[in-house]
Kinemage of the C-alpha trace (Angstrom):
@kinemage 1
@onewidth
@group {chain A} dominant
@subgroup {mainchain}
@vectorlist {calphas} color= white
{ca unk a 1} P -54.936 -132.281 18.431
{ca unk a 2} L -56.661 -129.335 20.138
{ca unk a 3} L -55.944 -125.802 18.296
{ca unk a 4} L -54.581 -124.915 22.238
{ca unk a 5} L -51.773 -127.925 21.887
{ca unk a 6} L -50.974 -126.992 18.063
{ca unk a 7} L -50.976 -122.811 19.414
{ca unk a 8} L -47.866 -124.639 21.986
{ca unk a 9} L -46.779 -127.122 19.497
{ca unk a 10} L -45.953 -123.939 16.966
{ca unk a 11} L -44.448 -121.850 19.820
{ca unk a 12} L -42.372 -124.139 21.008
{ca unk a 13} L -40.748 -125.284 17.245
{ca unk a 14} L -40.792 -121.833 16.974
{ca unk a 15} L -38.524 -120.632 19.442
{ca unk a 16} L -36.261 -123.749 19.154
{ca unk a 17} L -35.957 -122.819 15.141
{ca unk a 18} L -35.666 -119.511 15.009
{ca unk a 19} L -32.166 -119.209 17.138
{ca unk a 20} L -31.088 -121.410 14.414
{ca unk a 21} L -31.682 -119.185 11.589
{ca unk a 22} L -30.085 -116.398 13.816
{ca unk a 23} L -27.603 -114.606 11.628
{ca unk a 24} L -23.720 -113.973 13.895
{ca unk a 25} L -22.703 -110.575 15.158
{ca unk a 26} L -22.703 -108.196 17.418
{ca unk a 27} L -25.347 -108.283 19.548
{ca unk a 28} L -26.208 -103.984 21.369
{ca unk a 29} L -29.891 -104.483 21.878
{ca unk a 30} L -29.778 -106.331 24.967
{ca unk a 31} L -33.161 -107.197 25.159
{ca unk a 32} L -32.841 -108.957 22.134
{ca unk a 33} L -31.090 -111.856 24.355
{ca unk a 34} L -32.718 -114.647 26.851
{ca unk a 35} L -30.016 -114.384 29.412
{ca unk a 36} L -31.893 -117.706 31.333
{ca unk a 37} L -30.886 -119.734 27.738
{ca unk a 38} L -28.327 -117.683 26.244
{ca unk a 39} L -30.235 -117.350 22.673
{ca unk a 40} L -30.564 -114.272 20.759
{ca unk a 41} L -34.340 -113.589 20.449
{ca unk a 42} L -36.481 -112.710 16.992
{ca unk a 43} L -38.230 -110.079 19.232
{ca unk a 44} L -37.107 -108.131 22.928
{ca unk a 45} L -37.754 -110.307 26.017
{ca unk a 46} L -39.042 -109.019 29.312
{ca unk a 47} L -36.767 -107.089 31.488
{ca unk a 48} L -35.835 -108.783 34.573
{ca unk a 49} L -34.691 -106.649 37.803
{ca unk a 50} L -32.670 -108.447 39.906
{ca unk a 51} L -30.484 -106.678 42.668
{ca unk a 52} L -30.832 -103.365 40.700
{ca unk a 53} L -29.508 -104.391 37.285
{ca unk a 54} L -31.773 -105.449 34.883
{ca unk a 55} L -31.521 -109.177 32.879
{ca unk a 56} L -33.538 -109.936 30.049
{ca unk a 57} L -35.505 -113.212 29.549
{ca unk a 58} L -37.879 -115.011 27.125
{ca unk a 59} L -41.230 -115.357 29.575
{ca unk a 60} L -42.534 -114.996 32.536
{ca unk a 61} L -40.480 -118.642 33.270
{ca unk a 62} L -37.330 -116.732 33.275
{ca unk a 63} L -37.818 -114.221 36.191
{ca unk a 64} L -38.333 -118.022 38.286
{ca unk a 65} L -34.895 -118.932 37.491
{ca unk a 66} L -32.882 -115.815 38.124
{ca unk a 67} L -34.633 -115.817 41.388
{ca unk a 68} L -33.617 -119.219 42.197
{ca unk a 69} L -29.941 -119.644 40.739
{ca unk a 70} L -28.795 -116.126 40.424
{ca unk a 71} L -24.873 -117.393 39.646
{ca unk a 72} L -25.808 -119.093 37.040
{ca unk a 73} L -28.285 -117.098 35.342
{ca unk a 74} L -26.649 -113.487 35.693
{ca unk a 75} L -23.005 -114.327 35.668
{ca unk a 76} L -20.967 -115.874 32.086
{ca unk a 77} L -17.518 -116.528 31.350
{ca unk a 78} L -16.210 -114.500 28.716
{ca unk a 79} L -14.324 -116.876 26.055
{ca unk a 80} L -11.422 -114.827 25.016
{ca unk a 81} L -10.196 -113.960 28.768
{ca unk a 82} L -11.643 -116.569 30.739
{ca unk a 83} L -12.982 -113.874 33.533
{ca unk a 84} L -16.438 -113.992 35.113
{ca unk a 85} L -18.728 -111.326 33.892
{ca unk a 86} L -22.595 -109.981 34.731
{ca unk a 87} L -24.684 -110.634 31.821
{ca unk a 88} L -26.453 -107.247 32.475
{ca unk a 89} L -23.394 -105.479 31.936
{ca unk a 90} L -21.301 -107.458 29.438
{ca unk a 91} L -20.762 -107.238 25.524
{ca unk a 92} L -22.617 -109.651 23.677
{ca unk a 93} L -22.053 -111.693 20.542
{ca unk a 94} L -24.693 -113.962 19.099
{ca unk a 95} L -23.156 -117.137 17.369
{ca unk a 96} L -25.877 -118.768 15.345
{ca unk a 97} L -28.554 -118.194 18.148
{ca unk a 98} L -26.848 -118.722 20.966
{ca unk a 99} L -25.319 -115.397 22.968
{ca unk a 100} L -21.642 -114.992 24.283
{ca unk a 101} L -20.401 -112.240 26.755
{ca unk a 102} L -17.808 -110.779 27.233
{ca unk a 103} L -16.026 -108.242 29.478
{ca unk a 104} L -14.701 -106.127 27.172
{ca unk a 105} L -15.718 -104.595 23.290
{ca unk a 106} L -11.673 -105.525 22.309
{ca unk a 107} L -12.770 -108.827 23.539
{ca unk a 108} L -15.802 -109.784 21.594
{ca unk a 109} L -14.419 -108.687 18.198
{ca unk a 110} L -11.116 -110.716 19.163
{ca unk a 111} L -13.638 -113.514 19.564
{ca unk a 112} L -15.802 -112.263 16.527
{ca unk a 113} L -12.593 -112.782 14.009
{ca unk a 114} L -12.317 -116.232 14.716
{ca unk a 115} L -14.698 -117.811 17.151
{ca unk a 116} L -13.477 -121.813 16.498
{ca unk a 117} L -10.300 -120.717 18.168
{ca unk a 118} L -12.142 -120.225 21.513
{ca unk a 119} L -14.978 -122.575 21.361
{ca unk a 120} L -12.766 -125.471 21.286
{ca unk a 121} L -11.174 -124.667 24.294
């Protein structure tokens, strides 16, 4: 194994481990999310401008796939309501690594008190 495939080999167990460990809450540092994979992020991302509102991504990958599914990469569902809403501008809650938005701060700590309820949905 070269040290350039362990350098990838690390990165990659890396970022697939650390949303794991992710502790749940309230997520206010936006750039602490990959809105491409909906995880919350050990570090900020890079900001991504798309149609004057800025997303947030994990690499340089992530600014390819806004660009070529914008629906599905800047637009969530929020759990508690059901109601489309833009990543950029939504409330977030991380759930063991992975991010959920939501239109509305009454919303997310509805969701926050007992996520189960809405996941099983």
């Amino acid at each position: 194994m070269t040290f350039r495939t362990s350098i990838v080999s690390l990165f990659l167990l890396s970022a697939i481990v650390s949303p794991l460990l992710a502790a749940s809450g309230n997520v206010e540092k936006k750039e602490y999310v990959c809105m491409m994979q909906d995880m919350v992020l050990g570090k900020p991302g890079i900001p991504i401008q798309f149609e004057g509102r800025t997303y947030y991504g994990c690499c340089e990958m992530c600014r390819d796939k806004i660009k070529s599914d914008p629906l599905r990469y800047t637009k969530a569902s929020d759990p508690v309501s059901g109601k489309g809403v833009d990543k950029a501008s939504a409330f977030i809650y991380g759930l063991e690594g992975t991010t959920f938005y939501f239109e509305s701060l009454a919303n997310r700590k509805t969701f926050a008190k007992n996520p189960q309820k809405f996941l099983k949905r």
